[in-house]
N, CA, C and O of each residue as an XYZ file, in Angstrom:
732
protein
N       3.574    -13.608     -6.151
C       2.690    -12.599     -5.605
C       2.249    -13.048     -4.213
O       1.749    -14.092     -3.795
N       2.594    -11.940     -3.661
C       1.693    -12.188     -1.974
C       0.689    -11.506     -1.669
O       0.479    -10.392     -2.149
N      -0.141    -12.139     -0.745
C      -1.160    -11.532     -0.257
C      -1.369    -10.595      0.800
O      -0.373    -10.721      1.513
N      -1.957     -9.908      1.192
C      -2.341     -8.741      2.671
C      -3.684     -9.082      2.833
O      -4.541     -8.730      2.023
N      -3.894     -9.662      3.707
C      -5.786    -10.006      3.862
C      -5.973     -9.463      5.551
O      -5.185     -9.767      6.446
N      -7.202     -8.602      5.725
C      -7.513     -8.130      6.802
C      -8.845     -7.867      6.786
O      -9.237     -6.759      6.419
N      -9.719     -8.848      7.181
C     -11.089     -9.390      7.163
C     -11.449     -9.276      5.740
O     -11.419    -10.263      5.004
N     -11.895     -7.735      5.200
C     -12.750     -8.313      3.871
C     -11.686     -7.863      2.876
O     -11.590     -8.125      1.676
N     -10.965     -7.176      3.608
C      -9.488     -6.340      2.262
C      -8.506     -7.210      2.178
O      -8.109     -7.983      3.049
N      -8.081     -7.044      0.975
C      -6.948     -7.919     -0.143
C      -6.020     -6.884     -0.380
O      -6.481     -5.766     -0.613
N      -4.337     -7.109     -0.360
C      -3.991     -6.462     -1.043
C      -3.173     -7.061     -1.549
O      -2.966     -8.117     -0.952
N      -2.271     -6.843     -2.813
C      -1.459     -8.042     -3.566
C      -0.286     -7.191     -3.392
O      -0.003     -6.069     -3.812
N       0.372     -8.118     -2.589
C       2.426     -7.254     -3.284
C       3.109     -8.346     -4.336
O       2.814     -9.524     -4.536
N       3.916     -7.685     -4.804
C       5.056     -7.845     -5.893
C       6.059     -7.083     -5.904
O       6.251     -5.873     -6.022
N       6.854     -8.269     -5.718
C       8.239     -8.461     -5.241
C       9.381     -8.469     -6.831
O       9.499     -9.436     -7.584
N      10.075     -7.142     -6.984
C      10.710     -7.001     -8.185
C      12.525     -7.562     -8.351
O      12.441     -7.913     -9.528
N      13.522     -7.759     -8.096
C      14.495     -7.748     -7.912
C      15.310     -7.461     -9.257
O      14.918     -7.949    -10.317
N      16.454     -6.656     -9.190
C      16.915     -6.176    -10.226
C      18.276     -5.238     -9.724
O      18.829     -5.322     -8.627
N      18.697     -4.194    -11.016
C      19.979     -3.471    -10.782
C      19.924     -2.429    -11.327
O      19.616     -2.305    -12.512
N      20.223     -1.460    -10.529
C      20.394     -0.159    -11.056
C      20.871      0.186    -12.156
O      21.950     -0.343    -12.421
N      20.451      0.900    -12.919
C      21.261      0.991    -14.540
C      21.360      2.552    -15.229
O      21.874      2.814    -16.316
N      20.686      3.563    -14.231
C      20.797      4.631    -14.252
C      20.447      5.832    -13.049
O      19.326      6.082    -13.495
N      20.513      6.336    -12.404
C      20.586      7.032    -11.167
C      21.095      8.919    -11.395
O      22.123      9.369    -10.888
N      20.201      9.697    -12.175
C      20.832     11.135    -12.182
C      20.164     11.782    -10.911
O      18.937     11.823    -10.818
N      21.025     12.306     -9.895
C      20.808     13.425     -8.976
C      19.999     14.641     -9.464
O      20.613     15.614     -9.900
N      18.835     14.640     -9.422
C      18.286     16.220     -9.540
C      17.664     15.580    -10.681
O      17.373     16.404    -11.548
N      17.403     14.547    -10.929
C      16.508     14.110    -12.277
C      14.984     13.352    -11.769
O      14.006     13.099    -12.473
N      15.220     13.060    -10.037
C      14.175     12.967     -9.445
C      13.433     11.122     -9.998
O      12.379     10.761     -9.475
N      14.307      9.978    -11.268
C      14.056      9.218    -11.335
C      15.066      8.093    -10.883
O      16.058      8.320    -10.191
N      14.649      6.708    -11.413
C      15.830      5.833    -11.049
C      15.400      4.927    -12.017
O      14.201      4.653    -11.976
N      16.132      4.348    -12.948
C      15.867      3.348    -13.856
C      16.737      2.307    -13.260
O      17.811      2.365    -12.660
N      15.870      1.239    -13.642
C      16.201     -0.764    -13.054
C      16.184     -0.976    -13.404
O      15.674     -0.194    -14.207
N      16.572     -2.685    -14.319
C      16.776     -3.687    -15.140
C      16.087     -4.725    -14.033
O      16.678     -4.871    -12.962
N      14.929     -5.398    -14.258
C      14.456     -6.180    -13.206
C      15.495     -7.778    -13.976
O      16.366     -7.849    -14.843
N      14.977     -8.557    -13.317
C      15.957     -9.820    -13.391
C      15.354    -10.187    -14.832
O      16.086    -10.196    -15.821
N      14.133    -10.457    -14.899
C      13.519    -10.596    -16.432
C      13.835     -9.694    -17.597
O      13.455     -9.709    -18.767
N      14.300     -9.240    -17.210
C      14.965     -8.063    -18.396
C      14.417     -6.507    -18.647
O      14.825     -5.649    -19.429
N      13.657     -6.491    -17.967
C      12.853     -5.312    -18.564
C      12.997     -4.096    -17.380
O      12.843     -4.170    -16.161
N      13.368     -2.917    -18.275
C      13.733     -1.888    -17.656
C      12.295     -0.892    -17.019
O      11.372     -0.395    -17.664
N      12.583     -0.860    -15.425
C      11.508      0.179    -14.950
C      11.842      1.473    -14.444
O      12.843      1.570    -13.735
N      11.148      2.485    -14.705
C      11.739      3.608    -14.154
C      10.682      4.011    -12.260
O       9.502      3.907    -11.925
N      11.301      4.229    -11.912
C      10.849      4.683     -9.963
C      10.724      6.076    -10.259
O      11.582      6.611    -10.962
N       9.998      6.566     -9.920
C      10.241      8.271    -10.031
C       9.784      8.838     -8.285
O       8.768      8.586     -7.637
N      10.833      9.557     -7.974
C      10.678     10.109     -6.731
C      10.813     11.800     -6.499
O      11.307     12.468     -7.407
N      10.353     12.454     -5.248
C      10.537     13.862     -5.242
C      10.898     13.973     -3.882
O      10.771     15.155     -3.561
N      11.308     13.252     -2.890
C      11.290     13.383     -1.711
C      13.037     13.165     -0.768
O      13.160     13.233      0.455
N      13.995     12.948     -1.608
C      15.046     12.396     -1.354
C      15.901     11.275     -2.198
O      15.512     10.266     -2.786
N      17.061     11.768     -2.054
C      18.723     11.300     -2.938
C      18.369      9.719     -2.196
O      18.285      9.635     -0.970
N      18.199      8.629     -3.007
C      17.989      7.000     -2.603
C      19.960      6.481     -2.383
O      20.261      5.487     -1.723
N      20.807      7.189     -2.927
C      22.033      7.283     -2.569
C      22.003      5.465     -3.801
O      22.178      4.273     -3.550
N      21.847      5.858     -4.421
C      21.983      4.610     -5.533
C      22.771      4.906     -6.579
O      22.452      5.886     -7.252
N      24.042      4.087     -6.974
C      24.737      3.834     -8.209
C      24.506      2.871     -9.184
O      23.790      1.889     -8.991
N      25.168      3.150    -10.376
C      24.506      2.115    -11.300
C      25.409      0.892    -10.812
O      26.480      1.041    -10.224
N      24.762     -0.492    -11.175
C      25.040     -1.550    -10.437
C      24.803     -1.714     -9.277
O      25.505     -2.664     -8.930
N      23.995     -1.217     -8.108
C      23.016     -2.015     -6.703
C      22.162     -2.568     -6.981
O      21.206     -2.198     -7.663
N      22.318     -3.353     -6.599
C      21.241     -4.616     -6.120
C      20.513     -3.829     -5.634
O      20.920     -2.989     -4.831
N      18.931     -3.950     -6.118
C      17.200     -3.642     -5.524
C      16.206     -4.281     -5.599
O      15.794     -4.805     -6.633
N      15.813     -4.316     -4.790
C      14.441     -4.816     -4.668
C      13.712     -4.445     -4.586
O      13.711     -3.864     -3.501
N      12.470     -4.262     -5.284
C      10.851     -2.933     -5.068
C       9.693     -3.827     -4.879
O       9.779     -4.944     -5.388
N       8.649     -3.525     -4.245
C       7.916     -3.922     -3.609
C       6.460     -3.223     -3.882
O       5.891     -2.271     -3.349
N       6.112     -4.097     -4.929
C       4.542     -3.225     -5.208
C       3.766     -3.600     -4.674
O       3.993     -4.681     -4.131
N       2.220     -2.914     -4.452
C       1.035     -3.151     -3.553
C       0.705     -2.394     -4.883
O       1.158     -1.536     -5.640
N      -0.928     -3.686     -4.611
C      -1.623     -3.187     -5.688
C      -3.382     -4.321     -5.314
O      -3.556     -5.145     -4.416
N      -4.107     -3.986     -6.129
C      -6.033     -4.495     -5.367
C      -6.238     -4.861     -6.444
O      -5.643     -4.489     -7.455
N      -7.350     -5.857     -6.351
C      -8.089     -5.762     -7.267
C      -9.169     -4.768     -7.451
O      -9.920     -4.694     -8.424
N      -9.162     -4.165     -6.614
C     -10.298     -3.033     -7.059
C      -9.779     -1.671     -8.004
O     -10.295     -0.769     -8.664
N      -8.355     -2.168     -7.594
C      -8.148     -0.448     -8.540
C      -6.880     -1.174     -9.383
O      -6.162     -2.017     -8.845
N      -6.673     -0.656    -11.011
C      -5.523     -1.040    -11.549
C      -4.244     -0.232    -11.577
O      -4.144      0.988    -11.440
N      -3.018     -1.367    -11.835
C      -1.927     -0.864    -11.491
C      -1.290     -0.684    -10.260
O      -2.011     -0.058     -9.483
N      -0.120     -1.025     -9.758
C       0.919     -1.430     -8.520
C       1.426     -0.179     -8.443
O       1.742      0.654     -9.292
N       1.441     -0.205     -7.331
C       2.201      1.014     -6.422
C       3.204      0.690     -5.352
O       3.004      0.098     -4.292
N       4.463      1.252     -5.889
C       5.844      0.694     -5.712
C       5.727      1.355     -3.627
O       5.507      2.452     -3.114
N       5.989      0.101     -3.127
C       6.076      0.718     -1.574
C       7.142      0.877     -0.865
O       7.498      1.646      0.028
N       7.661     -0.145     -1.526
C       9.496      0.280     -0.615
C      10.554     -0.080     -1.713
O      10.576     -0.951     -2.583
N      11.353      0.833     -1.378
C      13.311      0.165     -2.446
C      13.767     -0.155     -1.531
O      13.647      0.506     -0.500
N      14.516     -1.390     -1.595
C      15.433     -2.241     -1.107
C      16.971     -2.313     -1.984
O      17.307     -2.946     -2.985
N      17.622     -1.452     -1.187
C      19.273     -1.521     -1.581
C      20.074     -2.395     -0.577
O      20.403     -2.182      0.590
N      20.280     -3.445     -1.408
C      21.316     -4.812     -0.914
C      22.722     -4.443     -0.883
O      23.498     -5.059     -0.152
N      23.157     -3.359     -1.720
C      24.633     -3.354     -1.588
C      24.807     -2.045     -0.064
O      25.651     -1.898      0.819
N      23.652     -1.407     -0.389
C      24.062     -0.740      1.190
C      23.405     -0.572      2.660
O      23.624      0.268      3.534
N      22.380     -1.848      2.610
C      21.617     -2.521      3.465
C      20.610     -1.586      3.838
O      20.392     -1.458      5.043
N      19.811     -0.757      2.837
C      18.907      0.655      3.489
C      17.533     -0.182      2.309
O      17.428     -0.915      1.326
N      16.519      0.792      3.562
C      15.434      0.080      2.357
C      15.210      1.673      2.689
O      15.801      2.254      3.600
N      14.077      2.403      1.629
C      13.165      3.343      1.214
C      12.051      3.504      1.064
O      11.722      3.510     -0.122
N      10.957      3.705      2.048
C       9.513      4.087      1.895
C       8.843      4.394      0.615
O       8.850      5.621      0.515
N       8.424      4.007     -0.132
C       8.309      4.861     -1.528
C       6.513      5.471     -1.110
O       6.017      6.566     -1.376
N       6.080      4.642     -0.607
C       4.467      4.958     -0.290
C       3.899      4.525      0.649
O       3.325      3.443      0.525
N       3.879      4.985      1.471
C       3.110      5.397      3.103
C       1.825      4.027      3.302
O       0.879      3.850      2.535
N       2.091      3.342      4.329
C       0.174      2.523      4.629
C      -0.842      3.389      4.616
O      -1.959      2.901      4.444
N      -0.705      5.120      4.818
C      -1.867      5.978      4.754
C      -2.202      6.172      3.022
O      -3.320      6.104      2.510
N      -1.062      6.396      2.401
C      -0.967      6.607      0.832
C      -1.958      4.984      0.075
O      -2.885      4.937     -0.733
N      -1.371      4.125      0.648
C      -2.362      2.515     -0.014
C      -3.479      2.520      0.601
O      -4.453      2.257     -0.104
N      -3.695      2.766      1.860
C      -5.055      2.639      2.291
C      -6.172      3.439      1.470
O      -7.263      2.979      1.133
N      -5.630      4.875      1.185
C      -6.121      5.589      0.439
C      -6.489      5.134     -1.132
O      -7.644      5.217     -1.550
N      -5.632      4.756     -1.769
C      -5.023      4.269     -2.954
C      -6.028      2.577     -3.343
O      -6.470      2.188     -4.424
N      -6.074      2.091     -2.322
C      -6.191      0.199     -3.023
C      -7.621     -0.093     -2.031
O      -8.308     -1.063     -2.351
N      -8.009      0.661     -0.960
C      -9.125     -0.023     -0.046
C     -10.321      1.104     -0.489
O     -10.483      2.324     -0.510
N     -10.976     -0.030     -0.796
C     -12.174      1.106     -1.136
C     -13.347      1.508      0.078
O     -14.110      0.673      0.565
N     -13.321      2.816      0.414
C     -13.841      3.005      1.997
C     -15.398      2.087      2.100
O     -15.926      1.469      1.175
N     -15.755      2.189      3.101
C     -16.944      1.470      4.190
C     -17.781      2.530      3.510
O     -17.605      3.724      3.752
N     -18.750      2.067      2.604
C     -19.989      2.489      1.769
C     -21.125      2.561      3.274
O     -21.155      1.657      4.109
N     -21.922      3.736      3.345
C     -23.331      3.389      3.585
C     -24.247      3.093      2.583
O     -24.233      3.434      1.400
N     -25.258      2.237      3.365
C     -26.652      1.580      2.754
C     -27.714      2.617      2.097
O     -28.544      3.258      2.742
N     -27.528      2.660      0.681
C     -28.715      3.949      0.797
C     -30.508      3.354      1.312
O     -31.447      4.136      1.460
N     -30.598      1.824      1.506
C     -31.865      1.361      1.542
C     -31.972      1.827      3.051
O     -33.097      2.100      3.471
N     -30.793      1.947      3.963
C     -30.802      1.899      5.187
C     -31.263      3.490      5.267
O     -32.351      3.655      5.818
N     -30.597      4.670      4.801
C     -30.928      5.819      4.687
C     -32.621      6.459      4.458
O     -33.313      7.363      4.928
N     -32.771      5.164      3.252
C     -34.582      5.538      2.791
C     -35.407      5.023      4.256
O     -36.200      5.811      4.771
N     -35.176      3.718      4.855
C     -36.124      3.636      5.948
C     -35.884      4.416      6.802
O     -36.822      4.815      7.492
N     -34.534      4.902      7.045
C     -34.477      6.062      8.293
C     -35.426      7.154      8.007
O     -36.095      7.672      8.902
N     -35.514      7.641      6.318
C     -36.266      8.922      6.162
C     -37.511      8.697      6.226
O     -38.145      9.746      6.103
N     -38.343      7.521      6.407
C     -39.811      7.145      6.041
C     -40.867      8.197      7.046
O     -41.937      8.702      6.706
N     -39.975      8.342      8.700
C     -40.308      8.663      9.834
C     -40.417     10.687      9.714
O     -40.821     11.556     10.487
N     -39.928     10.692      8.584
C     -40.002     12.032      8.229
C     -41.019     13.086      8.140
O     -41.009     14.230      8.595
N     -42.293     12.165      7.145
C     -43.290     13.009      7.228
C     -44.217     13.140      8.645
O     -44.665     14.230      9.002
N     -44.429     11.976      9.351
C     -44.617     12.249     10.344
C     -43.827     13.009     11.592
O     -44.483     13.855     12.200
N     -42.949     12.851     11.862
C     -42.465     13.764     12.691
C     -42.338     15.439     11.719
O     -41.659     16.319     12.248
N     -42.881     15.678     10.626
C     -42.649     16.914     10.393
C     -44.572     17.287     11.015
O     -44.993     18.238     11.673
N     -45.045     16.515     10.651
C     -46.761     16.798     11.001
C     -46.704     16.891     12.522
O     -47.332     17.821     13.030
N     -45.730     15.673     13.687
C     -45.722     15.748     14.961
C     -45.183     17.023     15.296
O     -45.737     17.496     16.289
N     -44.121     17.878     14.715
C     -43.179     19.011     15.661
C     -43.505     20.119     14.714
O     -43.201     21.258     15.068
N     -44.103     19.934     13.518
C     -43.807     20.846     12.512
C     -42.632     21.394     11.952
O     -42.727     22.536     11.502
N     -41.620     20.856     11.891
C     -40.158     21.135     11.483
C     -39.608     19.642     10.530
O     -39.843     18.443     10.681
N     -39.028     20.189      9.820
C     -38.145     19.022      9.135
C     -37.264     18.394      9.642
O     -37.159     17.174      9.515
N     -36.254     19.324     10.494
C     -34.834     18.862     11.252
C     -34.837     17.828     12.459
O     -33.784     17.494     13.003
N     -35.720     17.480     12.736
C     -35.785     16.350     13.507
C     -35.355     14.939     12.898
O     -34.648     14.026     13.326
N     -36.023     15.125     11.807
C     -36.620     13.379     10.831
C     -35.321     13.788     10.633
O     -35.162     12.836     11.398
N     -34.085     14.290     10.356
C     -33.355     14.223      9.787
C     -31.871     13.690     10.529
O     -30.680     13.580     10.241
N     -32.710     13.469     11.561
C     -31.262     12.840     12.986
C     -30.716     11.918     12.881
O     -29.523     11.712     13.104
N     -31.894     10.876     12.349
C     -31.397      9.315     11.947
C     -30.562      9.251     11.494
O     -29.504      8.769     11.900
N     -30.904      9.907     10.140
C     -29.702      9.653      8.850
C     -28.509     10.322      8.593
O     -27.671     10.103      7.718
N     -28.554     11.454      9.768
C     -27.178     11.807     10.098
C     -26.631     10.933     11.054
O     -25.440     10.699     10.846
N     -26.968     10.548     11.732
C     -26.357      9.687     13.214
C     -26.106      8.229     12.258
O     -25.173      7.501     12.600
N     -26.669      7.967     11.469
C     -25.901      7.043     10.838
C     -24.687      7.264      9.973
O     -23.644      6.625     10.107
N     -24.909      8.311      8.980
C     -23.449      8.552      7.840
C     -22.439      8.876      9.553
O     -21.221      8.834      9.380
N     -22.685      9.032     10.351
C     -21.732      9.801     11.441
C     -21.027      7.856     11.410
O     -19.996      7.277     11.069
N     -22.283      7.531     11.959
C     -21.543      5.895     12.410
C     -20.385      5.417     11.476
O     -19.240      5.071     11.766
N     -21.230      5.526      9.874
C     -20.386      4.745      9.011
C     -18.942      5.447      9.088
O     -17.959      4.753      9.347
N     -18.823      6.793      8.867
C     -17.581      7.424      8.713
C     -16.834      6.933     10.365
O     -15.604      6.959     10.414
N     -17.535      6.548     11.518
C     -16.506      6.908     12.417
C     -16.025      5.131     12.226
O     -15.033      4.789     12.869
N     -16.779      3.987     11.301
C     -16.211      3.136     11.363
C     -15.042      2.783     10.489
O     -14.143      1.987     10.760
N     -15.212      3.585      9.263
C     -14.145      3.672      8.551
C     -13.169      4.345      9.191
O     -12.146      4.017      8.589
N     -12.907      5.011      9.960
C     -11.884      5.839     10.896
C     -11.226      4.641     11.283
O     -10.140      4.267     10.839
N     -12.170      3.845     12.425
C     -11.678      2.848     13.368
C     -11.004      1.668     12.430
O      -9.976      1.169     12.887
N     -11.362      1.302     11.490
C     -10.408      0.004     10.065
C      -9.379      0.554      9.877
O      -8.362     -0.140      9.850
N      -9.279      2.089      9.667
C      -8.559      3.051      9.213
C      -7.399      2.516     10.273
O      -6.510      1.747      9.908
N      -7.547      3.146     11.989
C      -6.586      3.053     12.909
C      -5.993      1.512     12.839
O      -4.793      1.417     13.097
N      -6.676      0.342     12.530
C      -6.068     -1.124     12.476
C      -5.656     -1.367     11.410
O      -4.589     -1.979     11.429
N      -6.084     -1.127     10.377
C      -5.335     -1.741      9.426
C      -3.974     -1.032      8.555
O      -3.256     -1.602      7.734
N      -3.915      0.020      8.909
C      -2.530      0.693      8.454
C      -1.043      0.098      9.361
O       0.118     -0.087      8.998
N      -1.593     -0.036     10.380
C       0.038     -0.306     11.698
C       0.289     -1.769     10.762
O       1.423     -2.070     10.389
N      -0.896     -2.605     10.449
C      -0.936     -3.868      9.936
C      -0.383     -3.788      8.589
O       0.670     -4.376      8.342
N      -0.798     -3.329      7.981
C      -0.198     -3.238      6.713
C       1.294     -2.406      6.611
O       2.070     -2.847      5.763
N       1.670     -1.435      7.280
C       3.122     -0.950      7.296
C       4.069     -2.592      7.867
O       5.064     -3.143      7.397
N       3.394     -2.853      8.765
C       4.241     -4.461      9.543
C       4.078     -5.342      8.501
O       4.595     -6.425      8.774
N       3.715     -5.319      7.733
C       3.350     -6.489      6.827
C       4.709     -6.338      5.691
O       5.626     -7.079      5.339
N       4.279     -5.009      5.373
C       5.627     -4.339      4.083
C       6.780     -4.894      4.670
O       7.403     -5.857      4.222
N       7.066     -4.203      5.773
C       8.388     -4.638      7.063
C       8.542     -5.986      6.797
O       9.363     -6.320      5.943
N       7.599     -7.185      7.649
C       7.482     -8.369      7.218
C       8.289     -8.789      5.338
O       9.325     -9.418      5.118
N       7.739     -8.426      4.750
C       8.549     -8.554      3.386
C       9.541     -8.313      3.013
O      10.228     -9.195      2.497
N       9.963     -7.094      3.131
C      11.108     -6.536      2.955
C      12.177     -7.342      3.821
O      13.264     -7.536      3.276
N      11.970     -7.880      5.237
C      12.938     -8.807      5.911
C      12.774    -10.301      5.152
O      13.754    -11.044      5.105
N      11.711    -10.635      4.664
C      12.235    -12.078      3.488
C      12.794    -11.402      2.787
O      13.853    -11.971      2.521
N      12.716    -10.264      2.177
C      13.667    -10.620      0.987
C      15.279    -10.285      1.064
O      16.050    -10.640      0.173
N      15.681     -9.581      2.198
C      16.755     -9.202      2.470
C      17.409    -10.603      3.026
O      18.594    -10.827      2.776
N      16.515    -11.684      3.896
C      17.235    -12.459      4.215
C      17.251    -13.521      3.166
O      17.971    -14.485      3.427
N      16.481    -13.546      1.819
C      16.698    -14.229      0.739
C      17.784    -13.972     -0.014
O      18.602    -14.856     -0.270
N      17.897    -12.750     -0.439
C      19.647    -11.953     -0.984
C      20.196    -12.188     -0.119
O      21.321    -12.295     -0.607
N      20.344    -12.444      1.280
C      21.578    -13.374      1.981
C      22.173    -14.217      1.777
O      23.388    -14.377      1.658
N      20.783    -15.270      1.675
C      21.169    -16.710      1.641
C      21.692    -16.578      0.076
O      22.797    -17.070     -0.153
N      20.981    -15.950     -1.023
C      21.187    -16.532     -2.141
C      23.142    -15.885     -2.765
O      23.946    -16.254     -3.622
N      23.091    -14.808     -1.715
C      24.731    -14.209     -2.021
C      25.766    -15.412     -1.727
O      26.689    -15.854     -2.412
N      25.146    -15.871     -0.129
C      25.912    -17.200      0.431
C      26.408    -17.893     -0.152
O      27.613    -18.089     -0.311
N      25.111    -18.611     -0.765
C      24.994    -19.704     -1.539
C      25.917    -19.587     -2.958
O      26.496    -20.539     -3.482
N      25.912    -18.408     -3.376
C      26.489    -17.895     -4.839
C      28.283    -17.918     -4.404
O      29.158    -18.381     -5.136
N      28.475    -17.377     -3.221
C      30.140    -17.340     -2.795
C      30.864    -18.505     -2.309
O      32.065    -18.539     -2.042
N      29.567    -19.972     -2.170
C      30.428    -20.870     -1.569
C      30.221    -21.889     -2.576
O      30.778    -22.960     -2.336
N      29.424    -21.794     -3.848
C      29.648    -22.505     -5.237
C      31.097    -21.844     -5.980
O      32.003    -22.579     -6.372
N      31.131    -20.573     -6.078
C      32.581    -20.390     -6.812
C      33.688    -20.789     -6.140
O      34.765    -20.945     -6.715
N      33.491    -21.017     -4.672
C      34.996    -20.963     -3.831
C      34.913    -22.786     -4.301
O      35.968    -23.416     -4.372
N      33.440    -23.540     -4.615
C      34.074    -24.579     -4.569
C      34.564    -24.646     -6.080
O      35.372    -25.573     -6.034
N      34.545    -24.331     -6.991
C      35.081    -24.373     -8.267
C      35.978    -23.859     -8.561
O      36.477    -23.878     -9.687
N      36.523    -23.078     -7.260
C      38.050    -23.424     -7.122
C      38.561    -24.098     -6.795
O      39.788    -24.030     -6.858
């Protein structure tokens, strides 16, 4: 298991490797045999992954501790060097980061100023500026984590997906120049 850390957010990937073992067109799934034995099904609606039974794959879950269960982010096909988006950095951000909470203690002292400025102007809508100009802040800071940490986290997937493609390199290598020597 690897990590994604970006100041206070965690995210965990898992790294699956395995072989295609069933692939129907228009059935919208894909069943795998991971290396441990156990069969997973991918289910997609967005496009033909162009997979036969027997490719080499690799899937790539993201998953938090704040929320349960992995969410598959990319397929990696080794026999025809294509990887597959399965879920967007906007889709996990959504999915595994739990947004920038406001303070409700911060909200109650903003409102304290309330009754007086309703006695100073005679209107309510004044006292009520604070505590909008703050939920405004919090949301425009979750925006701004929002704009950094997605480019970061799509580069990160990227980042992975190139170990593991250059790991099924080495380990194909390595596998073709043990049999040639046992010949």
């Amino acid at each position: 298991m690897q990590d994604f850390t970006f100041g206070k957010v965690r995210i965990h990937f898992h790294i699956e490797h395995g072989v295609v073992i069933s692939n129907t067109p228009g059935n919208d799934a894909v069943w795998v045999r991971t290396e441990e034995g156990e069969e997973r099904c991918l289910e997609y609606r967005f496009e033909d992954f162009q997979l036969s039974t027997g490719h080499e794959v690799s899937v790539i879950y993201a998953g938090s501790s704040d929320k349960e269960g992995m969410y598959p982010a990319l397929l990696r096909n080794h026999d025809l060097s294509i990887s597959y988006v399965l879920a967007s950095g906007d889709f996990l951000y959504q999915e595994l980061i739990p947004p920038v909470r406001s303070n409700w203690w911060i909200v109650a002292v903003l409102l304290i100023p309330l009754p007086f400025i309703n006695l100073l102007f005679g209107t309510l809508w004044p006292g009520l500026v604070l505590p909008l100009i703050y939920f405004m802040t919090v949301k425009k800071r979750d925006d701004m984590r929002k704009e950094r940490l997605v480019p970061a986290l799509e580069d990160y997937i990227d980042t992975l997906d190139n170990r593991v493609t250059a790991r099924r390199s080495v380990d194909r290598a390595l596998a073709r120049d043990s049999m040639e020597a046992r010949l």
